[in-house]
KOLVOLUM-531538 format. One record per residue: residue in one letter; x, z, y of N, C-alpha, C in turn. Coordinates in steps of 0.02 Angstrom, whole numbers, padded with zeros to 5 digits, always signed. Example, Ala and Ser with C-alpha at 12.3 -4.5 7.8 and 13.67 -1.06 7.14 Angstrom:
<nodes>
a+00660+00390-00284+00615+00390-00225+00660+00390-00165/s+00642+00354-00112+00684+00357-00053+00645+00394+00002/
</nodes>
This chain:
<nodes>
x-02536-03027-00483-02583-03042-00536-02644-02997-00529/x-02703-03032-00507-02780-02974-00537-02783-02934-00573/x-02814-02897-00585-02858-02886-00643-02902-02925-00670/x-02956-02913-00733-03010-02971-00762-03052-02903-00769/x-03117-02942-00761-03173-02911-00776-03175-02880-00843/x-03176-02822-00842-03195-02777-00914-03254-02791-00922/x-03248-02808-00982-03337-02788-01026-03358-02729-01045/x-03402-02718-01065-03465-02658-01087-03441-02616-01133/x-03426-02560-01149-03399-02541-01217-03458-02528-01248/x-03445-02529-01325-03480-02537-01368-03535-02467-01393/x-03598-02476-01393-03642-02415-01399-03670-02425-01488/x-03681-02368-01515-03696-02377-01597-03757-02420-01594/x-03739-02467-01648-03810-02521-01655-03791-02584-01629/x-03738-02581-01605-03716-02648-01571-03706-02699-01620/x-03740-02757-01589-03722-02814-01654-03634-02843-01618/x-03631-02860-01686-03546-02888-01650-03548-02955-01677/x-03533-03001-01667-03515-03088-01709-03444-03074-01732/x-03446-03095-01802-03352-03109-01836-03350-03189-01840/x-03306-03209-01824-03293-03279-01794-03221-03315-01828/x-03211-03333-01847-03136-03367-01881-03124-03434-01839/x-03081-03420-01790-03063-03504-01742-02998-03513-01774/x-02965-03495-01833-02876-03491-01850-02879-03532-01914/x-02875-03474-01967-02852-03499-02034-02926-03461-02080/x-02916-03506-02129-02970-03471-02181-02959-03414-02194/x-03022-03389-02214-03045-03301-02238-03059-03284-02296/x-02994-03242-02334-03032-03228-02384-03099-03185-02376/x-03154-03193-02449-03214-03163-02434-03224-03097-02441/x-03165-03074-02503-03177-03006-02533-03150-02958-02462/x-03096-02975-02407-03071-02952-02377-03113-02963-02310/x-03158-03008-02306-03209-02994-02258-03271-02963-02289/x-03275-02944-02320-03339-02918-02350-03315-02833-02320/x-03258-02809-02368-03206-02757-02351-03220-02751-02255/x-03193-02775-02213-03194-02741-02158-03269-02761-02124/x-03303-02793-02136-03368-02793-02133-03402-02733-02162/x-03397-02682-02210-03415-02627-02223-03395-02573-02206/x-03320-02583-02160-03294-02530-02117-03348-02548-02034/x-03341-02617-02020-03388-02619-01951-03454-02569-01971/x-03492-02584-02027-03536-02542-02012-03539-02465-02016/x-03464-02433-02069-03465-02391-02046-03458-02340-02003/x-03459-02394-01944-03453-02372-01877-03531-02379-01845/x-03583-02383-01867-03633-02394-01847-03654-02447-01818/x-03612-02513-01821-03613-02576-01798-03644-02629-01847/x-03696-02694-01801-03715-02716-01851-03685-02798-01844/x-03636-02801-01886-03606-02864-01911-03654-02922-01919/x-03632-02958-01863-03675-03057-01877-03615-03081-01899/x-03601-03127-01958-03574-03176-01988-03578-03225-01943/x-03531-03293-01909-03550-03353-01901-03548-03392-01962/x-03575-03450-01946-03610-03477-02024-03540-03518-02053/x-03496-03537-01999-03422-03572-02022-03384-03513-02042/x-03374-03459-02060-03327-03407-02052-03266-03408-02114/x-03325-03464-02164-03297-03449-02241-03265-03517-02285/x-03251-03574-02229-03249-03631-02220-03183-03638-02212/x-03153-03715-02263-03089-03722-02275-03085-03797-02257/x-03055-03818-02203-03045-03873-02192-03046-03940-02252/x-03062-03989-02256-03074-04011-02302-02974-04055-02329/x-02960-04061-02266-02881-04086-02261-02834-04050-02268/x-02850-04011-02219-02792-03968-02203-02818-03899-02208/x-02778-03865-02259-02812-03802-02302-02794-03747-02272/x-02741-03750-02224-02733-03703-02159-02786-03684-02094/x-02830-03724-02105-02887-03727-02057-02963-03703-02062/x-02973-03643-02043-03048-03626-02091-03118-03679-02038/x-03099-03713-02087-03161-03770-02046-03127-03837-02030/x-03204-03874-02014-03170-03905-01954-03166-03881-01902/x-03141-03927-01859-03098-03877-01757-03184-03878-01727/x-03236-03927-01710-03281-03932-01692-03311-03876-01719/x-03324-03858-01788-03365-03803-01815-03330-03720-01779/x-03277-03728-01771-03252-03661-01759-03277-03651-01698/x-03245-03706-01655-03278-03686-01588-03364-03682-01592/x-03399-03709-01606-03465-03694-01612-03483-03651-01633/x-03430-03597-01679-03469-03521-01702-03448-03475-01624/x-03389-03490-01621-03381-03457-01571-03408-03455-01505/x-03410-03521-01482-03474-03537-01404-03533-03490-01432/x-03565-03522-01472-03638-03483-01495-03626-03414-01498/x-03586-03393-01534-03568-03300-01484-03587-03262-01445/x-03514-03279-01414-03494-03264-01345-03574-03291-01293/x-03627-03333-01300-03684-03353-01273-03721-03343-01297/x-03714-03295-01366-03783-03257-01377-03810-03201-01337/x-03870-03177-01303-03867-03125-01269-03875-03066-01305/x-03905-03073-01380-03903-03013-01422-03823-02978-01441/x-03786-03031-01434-03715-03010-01463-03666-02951-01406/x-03648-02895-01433-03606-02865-01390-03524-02869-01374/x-03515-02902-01446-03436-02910-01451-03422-02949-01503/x-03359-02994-01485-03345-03050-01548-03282-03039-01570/x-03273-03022-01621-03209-02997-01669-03210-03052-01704/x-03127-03085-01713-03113-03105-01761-03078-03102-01813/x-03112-03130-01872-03108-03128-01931-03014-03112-01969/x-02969-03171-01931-02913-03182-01936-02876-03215-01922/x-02796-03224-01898-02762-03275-01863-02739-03333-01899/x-02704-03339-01922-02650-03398-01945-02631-03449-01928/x-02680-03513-01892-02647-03584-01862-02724-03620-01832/x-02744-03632-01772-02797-03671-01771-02835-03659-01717/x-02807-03604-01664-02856-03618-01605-02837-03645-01545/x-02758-03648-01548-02750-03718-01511-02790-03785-01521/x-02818-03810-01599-02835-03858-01586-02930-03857-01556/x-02954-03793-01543-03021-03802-01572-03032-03771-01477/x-02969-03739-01447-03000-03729-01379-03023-03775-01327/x-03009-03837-01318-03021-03866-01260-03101-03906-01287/x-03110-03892-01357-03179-03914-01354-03246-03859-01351/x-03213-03773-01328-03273-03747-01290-03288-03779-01239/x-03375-03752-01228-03394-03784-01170-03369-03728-01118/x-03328-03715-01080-03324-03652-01041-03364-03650-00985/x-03393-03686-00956-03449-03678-00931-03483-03635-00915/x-03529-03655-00998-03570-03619-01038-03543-03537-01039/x-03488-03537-01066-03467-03473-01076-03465-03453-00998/x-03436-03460-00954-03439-03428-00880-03505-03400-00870/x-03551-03456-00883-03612-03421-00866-03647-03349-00915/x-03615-03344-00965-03644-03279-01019-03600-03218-00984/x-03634-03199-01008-03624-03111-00988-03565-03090-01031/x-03528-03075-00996-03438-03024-01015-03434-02996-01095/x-03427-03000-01134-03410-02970-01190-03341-02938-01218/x-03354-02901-01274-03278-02870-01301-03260-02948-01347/x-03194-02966-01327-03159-03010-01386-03084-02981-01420/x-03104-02949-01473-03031-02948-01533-03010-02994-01558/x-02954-02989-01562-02899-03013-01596-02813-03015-01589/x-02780-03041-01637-02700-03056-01606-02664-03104-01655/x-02623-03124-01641-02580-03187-01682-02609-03232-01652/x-02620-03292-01679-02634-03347-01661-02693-03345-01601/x-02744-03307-01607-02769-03300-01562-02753-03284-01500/x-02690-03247-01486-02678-03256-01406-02678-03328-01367/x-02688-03399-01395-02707-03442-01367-02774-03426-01324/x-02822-03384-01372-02897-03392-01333-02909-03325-01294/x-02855-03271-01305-02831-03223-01239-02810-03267-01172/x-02774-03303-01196-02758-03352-01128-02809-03390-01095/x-02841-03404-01134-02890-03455-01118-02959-03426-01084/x-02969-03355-01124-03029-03307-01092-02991-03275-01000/x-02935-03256-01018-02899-03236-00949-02893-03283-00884/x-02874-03361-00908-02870-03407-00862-02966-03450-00838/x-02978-03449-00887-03032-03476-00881-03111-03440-00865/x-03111-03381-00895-03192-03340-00891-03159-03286-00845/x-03105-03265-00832-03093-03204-00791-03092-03149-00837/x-03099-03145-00907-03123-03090-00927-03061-03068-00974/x-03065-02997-00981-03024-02965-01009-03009-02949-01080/x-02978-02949-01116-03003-02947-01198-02940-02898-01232/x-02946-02888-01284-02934-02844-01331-02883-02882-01372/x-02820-02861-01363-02749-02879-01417-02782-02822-01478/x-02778-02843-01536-02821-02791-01582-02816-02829-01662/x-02831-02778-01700-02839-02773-01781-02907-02827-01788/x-02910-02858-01841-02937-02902-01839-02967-02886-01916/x-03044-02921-01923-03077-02886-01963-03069-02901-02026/x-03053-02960-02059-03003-02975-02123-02950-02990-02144/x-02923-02928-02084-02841-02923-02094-02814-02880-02127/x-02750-02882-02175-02745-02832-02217-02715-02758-02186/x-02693-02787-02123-02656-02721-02104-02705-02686-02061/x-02762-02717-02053-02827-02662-02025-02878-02632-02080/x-02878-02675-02147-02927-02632-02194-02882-02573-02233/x-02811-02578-02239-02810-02549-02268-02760-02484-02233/x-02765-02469-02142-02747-02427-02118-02771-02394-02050/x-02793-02326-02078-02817-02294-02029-02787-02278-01968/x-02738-02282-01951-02722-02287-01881-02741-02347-01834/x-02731-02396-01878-02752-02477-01837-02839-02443-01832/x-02868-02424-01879-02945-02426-01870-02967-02386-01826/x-02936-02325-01822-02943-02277-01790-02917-02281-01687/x-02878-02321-01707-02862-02341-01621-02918-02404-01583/x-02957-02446-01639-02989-02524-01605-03035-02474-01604/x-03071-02410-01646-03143-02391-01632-03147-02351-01595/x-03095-02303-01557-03107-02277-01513-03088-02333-01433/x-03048-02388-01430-03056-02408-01387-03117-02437-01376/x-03154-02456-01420-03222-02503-01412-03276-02450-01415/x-03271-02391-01421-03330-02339-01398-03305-02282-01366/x-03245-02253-01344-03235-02209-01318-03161-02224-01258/x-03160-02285-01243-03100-02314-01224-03055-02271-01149/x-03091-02213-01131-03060-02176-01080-03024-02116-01117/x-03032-02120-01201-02964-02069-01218-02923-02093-01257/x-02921-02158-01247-02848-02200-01266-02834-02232-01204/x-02829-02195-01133-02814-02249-01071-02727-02247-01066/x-02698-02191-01121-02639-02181-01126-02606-02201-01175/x-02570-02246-01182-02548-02292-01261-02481-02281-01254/x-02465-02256-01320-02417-02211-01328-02401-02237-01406/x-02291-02295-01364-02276-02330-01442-02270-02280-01485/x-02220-02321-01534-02216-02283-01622-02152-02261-01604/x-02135-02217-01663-02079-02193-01680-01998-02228-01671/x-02032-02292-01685-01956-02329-01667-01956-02372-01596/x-01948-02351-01558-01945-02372-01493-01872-02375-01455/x-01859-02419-01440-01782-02423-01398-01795-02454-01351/x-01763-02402-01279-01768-02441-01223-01706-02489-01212/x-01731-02542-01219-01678-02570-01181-01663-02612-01110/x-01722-02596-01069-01707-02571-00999-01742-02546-00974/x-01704-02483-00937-01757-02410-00949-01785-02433-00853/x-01833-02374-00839-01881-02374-00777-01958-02368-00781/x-01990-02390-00739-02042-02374-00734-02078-02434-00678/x-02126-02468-00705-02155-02540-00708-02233-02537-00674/x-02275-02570-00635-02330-02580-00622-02367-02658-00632/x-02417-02662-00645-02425-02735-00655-02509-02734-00702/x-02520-02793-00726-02579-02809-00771-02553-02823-00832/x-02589-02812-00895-02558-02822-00940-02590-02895-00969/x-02511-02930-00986-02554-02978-01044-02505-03001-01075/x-02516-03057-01118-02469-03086-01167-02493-03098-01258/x-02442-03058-01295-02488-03062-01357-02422-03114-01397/x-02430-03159-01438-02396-03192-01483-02353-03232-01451/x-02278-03238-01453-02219-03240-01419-02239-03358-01435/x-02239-03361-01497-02227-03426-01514-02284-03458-01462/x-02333-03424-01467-02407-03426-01445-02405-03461-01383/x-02388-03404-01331-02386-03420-01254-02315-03453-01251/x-02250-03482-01285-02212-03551-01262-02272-03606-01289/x-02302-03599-01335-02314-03667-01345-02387-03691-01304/x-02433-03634-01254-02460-03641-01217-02435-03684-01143/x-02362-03659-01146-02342-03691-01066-02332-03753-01063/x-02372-03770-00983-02376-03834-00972-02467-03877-00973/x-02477-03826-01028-02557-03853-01040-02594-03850-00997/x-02638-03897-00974-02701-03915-00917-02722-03832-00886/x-02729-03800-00926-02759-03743-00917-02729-03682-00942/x-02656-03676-00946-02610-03650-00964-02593-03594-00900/x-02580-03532-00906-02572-03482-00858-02476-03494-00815/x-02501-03510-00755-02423-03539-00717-02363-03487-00717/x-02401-03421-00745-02342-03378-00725-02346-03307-00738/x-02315-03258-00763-02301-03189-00792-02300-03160-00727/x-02317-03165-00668-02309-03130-00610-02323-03081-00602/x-02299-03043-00569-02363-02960-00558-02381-02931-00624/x-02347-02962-00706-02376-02927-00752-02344-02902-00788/x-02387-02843-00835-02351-02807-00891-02358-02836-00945/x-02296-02901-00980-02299-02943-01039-02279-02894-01094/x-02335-02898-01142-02354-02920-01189-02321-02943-01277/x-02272-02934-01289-02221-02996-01330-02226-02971-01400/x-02241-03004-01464-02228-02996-01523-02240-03038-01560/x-02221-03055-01635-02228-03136-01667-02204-03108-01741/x-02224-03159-01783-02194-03153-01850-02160-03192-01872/x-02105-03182-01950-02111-03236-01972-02060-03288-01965/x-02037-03263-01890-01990-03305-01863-01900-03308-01856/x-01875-03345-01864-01796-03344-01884-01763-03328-01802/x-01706-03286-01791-01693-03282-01718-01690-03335-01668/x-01636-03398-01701-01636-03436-01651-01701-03477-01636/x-01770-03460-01691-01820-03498-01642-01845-03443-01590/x-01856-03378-01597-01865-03331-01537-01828-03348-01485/x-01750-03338-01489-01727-03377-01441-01736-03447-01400/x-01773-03484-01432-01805-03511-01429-01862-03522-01366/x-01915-03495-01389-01970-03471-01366-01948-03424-01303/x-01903-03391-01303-01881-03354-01235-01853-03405-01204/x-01816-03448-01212-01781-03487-01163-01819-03515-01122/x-01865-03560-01170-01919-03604-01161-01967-03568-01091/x-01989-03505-01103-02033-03473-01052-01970-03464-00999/x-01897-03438-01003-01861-03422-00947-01861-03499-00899/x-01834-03533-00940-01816-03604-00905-01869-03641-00870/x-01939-03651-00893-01996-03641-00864-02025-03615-00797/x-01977-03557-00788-01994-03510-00744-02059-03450-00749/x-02069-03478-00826-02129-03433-00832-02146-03341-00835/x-02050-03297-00827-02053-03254-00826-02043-03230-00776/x-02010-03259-00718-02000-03234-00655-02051-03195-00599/x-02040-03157-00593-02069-03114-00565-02130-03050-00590/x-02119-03047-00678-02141-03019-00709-02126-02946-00697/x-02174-02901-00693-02142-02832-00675-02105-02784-00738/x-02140-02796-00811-02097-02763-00848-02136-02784-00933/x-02088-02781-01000-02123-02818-01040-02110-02772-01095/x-02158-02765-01146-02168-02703-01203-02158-02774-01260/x-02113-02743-01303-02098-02787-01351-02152-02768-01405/x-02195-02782-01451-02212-02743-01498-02180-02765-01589/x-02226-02796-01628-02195-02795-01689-02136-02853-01701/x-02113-02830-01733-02071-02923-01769-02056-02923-01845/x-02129-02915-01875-02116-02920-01915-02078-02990-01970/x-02049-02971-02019-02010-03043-02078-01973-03060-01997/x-01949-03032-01974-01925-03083-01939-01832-03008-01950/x-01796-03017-01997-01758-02975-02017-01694-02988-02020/x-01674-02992-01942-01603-03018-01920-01568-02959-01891/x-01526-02944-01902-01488-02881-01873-01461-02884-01807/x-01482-02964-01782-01466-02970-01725-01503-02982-01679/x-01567-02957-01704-01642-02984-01650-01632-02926-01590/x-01606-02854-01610-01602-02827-01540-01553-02846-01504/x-01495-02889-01512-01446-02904-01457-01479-02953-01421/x-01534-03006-01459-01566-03069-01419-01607-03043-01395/x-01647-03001-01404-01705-02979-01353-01669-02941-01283/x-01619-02911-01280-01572-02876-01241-01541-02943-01204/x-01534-02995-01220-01492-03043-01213-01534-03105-01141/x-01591-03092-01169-01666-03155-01167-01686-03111-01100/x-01725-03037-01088-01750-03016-01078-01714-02972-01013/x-01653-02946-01032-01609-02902-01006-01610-02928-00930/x-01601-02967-00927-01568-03019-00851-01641-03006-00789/x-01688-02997-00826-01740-03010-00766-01746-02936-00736/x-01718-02902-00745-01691-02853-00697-01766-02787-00700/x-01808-02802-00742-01858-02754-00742-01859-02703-00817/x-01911-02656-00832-01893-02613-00912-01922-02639-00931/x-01894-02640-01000-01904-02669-01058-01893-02627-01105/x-01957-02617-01154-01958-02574-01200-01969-02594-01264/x-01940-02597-01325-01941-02624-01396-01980-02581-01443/x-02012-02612-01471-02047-02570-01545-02116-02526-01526/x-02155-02571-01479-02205-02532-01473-02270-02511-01514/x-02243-02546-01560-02313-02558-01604-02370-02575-01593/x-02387-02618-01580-02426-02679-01581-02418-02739-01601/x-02471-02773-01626-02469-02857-01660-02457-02855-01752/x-02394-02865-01765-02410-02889-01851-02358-02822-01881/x-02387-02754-01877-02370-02703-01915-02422-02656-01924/x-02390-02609-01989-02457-02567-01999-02464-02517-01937/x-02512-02494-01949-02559-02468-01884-02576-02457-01810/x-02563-02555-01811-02542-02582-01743-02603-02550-01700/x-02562-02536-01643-02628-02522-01590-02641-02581-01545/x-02728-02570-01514-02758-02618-01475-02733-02614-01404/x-02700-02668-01382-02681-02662-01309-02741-02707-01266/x-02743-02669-01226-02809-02718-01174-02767-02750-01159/x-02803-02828-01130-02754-02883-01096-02818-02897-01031/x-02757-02910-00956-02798-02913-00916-02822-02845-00864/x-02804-02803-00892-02809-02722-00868-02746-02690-00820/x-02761-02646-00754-02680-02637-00731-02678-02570-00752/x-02603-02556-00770-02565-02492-00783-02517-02489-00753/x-02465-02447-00765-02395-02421-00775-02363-02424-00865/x-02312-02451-00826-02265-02439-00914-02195-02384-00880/x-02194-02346-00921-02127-02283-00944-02101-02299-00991/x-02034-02354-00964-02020-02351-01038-01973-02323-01065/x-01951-02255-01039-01921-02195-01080-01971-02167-01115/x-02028-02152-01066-02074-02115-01135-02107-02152-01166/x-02103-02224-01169-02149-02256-01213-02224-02260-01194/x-02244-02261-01133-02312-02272-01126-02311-02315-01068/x-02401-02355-01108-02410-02387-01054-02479-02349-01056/x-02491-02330-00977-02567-02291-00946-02604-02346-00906/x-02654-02348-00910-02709-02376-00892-02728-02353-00831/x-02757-02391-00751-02784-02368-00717-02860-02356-00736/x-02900-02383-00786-02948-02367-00800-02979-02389-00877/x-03012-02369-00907-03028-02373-00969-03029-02441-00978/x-02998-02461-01049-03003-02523-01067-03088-02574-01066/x-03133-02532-01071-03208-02576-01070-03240-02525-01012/x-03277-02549-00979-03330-02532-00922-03369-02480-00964/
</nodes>
């Protein structure tokens, strides 16, 4: 597996676009991390759909055409440095295959945040633009306004990203297969990438990489699920080693024997509870970037800073 082109890290004054391709936004809670962006010295562009509730289906902030159009217009603005989004929940499966990617190939590399539902358009930026993006706190999410560790890890990767090249899980970490791993990192939302496979433009294979895995929400036997689905596939084979991160509501006493169960067999380490994805003060994992994973000590190191 490559690497992807890193983008620019972020210099004070940078305009950033907040973009909603998922579920509607509340406003009070984008207003809220919109006043933390700037207190980072960043200057927040709104897209003009951001605040938009499907007119049908109330899971959808927008229509799918409007979402993708805040987002193309972005990512192809040349004033824009980085596009954070707003929040996950259900909806960029339907709104990706109507970017123009093209268009986007031809614009210049940018930072893209996000996680949950959005690892569809991690996949989609990785397979399609080459470019590398940001598993990350998202700007009207509750578990980024209202915790400084999540805030404190996306703003130093997006302005100082060579002294977080060492990511180092949480407290509750269990190896459950120990060693030491080389590869690229990617992945992101477990439900996410099964229900990607197979698609036109769907990534053929975990090869050469350091996956990625976390989800919410979800009852065991659909995880099991979702692991089978990628094993039987073939979509994990030859993966070099995979960092589990949150699971959150998902509160089965038996999720570590299935992840041990799912995971165990492919003969590489595997490390649980890294913290990342849907817990408080999830950290930003670059996707697309090569490291090493330790997963006795819990880190995955970077061969080079997450942004250029």
């Amino acid at each position: 597996m490559n690497t992807l082109t890193r983008p620019a890290r972020l210099a004070p004054g940078a305009r950033v676009a907040v973009v909603a391709p998922s579920g509607p936004v509340p406003e009070d809670r984008l207003q809220a991390g919109l006043d933390i962006l700037r207190g980072w010295d960043l200057e927040p562009v709104v897209a003009p759909h951001v605040l938009d509730v499907h007119g049908a289906f109330g899971y959808l902030a927008g229509a799918d055409a409007d979402r993708a159009a805040d987002l193309q217009r972005a990512w192809c603005d040349p004033d824009v440095d980085a596009v954070l989004c707003a929040r996950g929940g259900y909806g960029a499966q339907r709104m990706v295959d109507l970017l123009d990617w093209s268009a986007m190939r031809a614009a210049r590399p940018k930072v893209f945040v996000g996680y949950s539902d959005i690892t569809a358009l991690h996949e989609a930026f990785a397979v399609r633009l080459g470019v590398s993006t940001l598993h990350g706190p998202m700007v009207a999410a509750a578990d980024f306004l209202k915790n400084a560790r999540a805030q404190d890890h996306l703003r130093a990767t997006l302005f100082a990203p060579e002294t977080v090249r060492t990511i180092a899980g949480g407290g509750g970490l269990r190896v459950l297969v120990p060693g030491v791993a080389r590869g690229v990192t990617l992945g992101g939302c477990l439900s996410l990438l099964a229900a990607d496979l197979g698609t036109p433009f769907g990534r053929r294979s975990a090869r050469g990489g350091l996956l990625c895995l976390e989800d919410v929400g979800e009852e065991t036997y659909r995880l099991d699920r979702y692991l089978t689905q990628l094993l039987r596939g073939g979509w994990l084979e030859g993966v070099s080693g995979v960092l589990l991160g949150s699971w959150a509501e998902c509160d089965d006493p038996d999720l570590g024997d299935l992840l041990a169960d799912r995971l165990g067999g492919l003969g590489v380490p595997v490390v649980d509870g890294f913290g990342f994805g849907h817990c408080d003060g999830a950290l930003t994992v670059p996707l697309g970037v090569a490291g090493h994973l330790d997963a006795a000590a819990g880190t995955l190191t970077l061969d080079e800073p997450a942004l250029s």
